[in-house]
Rosetta silent file (secondary structure, phi, psi, omega in degrees, C-alpha in Angstrom):
SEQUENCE: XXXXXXXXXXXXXXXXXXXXXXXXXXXXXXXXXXXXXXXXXXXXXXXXXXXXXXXXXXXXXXXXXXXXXXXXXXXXXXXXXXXXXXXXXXXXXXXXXXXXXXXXXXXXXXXXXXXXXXXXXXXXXXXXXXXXXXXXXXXXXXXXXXXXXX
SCORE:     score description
SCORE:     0.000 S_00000001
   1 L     0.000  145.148 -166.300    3.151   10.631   14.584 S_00000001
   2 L  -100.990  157.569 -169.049    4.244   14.194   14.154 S_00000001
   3 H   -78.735  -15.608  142.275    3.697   15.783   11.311 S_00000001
   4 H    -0.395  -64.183 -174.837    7.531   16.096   10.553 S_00000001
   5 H   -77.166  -41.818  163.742    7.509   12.541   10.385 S_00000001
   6 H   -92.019  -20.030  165.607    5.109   12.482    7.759 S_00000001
   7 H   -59.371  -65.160 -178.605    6.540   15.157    5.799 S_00000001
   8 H   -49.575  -24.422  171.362    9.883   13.036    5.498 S_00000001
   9 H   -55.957  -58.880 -164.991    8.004    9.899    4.618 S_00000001
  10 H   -93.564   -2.120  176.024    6.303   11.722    1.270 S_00000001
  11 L  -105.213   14.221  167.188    9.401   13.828    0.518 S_00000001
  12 L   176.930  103.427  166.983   11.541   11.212   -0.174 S_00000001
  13 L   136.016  -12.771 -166.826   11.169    7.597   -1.090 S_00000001
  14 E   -98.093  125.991  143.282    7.356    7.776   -2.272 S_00000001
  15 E   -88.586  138.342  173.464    6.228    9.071   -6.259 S_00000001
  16 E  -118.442  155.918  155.117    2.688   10.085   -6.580 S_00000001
  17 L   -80.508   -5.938  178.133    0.084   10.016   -9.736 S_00000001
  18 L  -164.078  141.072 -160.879   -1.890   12.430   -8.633 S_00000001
  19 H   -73.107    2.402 -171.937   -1.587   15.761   -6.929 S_00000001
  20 H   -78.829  -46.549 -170.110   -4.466   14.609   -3.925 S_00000001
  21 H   -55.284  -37.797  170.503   -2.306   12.110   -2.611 S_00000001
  22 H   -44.018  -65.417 -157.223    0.719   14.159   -0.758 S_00000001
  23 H   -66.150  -14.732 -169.416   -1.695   16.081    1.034 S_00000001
  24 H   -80.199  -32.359  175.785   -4.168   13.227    1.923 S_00000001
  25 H   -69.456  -28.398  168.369   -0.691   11.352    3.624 S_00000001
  26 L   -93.911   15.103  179.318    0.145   14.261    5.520 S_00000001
  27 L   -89.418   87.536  151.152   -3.337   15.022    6.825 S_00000001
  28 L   -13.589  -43.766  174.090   -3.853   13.276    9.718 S_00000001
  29 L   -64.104  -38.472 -158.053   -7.648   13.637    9.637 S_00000001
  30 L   -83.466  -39.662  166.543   -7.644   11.994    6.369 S_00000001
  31 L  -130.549  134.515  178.454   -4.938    8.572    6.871 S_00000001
  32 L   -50.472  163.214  176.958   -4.035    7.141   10.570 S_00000001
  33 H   -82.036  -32.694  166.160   -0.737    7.108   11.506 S_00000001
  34 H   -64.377  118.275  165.949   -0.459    3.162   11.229 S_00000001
  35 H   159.342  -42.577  169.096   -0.686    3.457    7.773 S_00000001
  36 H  -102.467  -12.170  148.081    2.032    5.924    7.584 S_00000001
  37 H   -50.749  -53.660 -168.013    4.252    3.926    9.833 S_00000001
  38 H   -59.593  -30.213 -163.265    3.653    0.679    7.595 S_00000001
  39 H   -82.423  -30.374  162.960    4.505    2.819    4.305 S_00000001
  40 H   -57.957  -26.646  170.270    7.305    3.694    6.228 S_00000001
  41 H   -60.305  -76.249 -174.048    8.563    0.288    6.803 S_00000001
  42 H   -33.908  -64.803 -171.822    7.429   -0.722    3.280 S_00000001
  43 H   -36.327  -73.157  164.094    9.707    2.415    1.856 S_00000001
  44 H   -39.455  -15.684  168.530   12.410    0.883    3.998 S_00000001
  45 H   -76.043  -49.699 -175.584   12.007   -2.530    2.440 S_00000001
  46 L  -104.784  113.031 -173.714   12.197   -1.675   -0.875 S_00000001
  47 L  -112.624   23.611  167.145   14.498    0.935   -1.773 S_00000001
  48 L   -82.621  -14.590  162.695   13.200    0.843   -5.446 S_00000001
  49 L   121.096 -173.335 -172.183   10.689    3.282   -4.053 S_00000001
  50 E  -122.040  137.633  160.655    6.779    3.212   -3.427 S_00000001
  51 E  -115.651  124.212 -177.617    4.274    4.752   -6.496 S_00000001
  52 E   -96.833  115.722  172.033    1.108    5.471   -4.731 S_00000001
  53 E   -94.428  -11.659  174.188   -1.593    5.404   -7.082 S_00000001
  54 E  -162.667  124.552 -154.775   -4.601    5.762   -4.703 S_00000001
  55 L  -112.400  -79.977 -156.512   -4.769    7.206   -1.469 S_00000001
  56 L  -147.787  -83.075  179.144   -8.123    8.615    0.010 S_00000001
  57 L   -81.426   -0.168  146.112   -9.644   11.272   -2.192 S_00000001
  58 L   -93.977  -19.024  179.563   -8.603   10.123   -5.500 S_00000001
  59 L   -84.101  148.548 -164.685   -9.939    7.046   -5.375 S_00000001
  60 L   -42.124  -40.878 -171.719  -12.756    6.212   -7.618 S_00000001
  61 L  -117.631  153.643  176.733  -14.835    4.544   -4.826 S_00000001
  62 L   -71.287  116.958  175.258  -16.374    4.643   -1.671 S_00000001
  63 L  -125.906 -127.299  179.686  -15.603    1.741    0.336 S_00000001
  64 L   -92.523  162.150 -168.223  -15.571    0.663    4.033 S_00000001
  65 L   -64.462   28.709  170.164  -14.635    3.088    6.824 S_00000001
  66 L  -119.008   -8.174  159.367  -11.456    0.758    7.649 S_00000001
  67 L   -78.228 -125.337  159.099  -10.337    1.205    3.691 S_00000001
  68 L   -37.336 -107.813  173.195   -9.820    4.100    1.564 S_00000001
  69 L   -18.545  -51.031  178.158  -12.671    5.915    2.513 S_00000001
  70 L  -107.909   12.724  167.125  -11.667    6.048    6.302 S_00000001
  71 L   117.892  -28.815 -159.470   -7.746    6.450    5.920 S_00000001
  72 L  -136.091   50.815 -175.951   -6.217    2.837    6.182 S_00000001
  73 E  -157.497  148.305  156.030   -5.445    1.871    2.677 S_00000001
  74 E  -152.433  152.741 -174.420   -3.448    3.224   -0.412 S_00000001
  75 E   -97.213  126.049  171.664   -3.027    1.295   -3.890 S_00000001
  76 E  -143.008 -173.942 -168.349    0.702    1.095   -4.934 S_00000001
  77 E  -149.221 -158.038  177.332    2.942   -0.457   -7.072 S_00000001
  78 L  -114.966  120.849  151.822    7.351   -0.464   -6.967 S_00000001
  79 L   -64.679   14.002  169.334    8.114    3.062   -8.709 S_00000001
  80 L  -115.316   37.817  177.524   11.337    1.470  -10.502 S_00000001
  81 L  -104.350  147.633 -159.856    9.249   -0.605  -12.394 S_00000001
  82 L  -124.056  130.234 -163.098    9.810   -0.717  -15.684 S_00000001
  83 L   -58.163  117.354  155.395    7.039   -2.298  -18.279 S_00000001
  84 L    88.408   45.866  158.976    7.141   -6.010  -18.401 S_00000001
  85 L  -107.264  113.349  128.574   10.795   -6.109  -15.428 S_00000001
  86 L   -49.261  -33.072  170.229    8.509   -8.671  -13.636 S_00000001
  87 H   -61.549  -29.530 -178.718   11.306   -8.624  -11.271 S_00000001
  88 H   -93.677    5.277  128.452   10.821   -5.464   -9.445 S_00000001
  89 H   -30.586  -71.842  176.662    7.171   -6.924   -8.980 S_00000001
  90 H   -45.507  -72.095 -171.712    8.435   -9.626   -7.551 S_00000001
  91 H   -58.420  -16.070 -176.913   10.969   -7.674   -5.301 S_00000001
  92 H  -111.451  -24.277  175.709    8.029   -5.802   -4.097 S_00000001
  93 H   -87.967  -17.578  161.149    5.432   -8.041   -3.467 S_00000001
  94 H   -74.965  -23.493  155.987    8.128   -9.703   -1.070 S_00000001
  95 H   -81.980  -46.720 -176.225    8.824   -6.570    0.959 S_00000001
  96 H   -40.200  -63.394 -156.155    4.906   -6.002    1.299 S_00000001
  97 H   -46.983  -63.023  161.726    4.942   -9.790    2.400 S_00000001
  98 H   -35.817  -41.610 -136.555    7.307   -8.816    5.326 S_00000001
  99 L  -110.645  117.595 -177.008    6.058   -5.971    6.758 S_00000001
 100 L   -74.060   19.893  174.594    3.610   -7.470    9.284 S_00000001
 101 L  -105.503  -18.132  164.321    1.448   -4.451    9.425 S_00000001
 102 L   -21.756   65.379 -155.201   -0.543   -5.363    6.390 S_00000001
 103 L   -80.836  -34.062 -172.767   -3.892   -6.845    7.735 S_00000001
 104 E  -110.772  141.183  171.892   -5.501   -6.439    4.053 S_00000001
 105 E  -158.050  127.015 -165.580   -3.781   -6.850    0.568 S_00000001
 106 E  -102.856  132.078 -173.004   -5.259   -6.720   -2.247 S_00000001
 107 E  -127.389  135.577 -175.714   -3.535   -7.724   -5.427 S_00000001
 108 L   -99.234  179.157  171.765   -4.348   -6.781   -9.186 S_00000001
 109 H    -2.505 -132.236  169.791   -2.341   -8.095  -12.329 S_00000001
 110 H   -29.041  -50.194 -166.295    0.864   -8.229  -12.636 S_00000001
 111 H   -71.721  -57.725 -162.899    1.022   -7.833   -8.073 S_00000001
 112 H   -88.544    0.775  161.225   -1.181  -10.982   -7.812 S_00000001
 113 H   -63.130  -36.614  159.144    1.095  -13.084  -10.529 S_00000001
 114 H    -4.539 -101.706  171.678    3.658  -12.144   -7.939 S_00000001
 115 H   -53.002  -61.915  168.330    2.269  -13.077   -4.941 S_00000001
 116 H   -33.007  -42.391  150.565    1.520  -16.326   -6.461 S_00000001
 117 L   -54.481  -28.683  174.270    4.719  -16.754   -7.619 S_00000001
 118 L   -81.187  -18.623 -160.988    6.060  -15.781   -3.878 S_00000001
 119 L  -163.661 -157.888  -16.045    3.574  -17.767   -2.157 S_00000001
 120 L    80.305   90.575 -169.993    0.605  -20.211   -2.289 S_00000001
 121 L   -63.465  154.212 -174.641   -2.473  -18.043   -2.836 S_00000001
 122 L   141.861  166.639  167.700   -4.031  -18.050    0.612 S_00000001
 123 L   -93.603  110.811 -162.817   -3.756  -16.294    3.764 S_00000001
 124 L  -111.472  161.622  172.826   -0.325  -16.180    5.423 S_00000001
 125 L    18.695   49.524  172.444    0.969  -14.112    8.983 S_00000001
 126 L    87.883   -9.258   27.030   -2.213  -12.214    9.495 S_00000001
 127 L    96.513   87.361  173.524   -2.269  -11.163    5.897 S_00000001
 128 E   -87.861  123.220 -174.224   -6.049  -11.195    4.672 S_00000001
 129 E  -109.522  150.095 -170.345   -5.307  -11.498    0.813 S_00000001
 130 E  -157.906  144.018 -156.643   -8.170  -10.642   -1.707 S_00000001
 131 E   -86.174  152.263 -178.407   -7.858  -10.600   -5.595 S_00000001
 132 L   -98.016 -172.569  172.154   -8.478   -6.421   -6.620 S_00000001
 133 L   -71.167 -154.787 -151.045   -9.482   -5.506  -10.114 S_00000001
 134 L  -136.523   12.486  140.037   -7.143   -6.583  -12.942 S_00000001
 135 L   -84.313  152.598 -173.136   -4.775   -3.305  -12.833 S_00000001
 136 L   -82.492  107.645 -154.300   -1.677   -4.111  -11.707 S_00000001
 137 L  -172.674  118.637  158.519   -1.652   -2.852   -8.177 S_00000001
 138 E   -57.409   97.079 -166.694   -1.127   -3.562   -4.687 S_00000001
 139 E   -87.361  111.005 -173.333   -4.229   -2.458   -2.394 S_00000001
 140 E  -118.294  121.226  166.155   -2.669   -2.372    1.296 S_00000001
 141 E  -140.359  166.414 -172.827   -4.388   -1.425    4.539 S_00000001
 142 L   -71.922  -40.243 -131.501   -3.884   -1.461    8.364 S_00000001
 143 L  -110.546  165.875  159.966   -7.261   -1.631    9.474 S_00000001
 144 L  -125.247  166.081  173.625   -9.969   -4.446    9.672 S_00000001
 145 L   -51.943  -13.765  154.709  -13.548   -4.869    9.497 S_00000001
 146 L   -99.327   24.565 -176.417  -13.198   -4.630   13.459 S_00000001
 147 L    52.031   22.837  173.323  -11.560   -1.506   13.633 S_00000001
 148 L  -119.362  145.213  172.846   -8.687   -3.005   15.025 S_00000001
 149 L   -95.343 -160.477  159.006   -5.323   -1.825   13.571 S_00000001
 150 L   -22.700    0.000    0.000   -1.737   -3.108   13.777 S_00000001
């Protein structure tokens, strides 16, 4: 993916929380290009927008090289949400549901009330689902514990 291609991805459809994340999405070293293809999809899915709340170098923890930590995860939530419109929750945990590049998704509050509501807790279309902490927040990544992506 050229870096073009990732500029237009973070200049328009995405809101960030922190000033690490633009640069950690257009860095190449730092998140794979499946990762910015999938957010691209997602972005397309949703057109309430994406709020990335944790990318690569803000987040608090180290985890495995196929999360965070190696590129091929970011925690987000729908940026038109508005406190306690459960709907745009909703509307958002069903485009994440779609977009088949998802291998891991992690869901927090409000995101795993959602999914529950959307689904059957459980693992659906390749979709390894795993409960996060208790902020309300989607945890999404490409990669698996085998290094294999999308």
């Amino acid at each position: 993916m050229s870096l073009s291609a990732r500029e237009a991805l973070v200049s328009s459809g995405l809101t960030f929380t922190d000033a690490t994340q633009k640069p950690d999405l257009l860095d190449p070293a730092k998140t794979n290009t499946w990762l910015i293809d999938a957010l691209a999809r997602l972005k397309k899915a949703y057109p309430g927008g994406v709020l990335i709340t944790a990318v690569r170098t803000d987040h608090p923890t180290q985890d495995a090289s196929w999360q965070h930590s190696g590129g091929d995860a970011v925690d987000c939530y729908p940026a038109d949400w508005a406190k306690g419109e459960d709907t745009a929750v909703l509307r958002f945990a069903q485009a994440v549901a779609t977009c088949a590049d998802w291998r891991n998704i992690g869901l927090g509050g409000k995101a795993m009330g959602a999914w529950k509501v959307l689904t059957p807790w459980g693992n659906i279309a390749g979709h390894t689902l795993f409960q996060d902490n208790s902020s309300s927040h989607f945890h999404l990544s490409v990669g698996s514990p085998q290094g294999v992506g999308p």
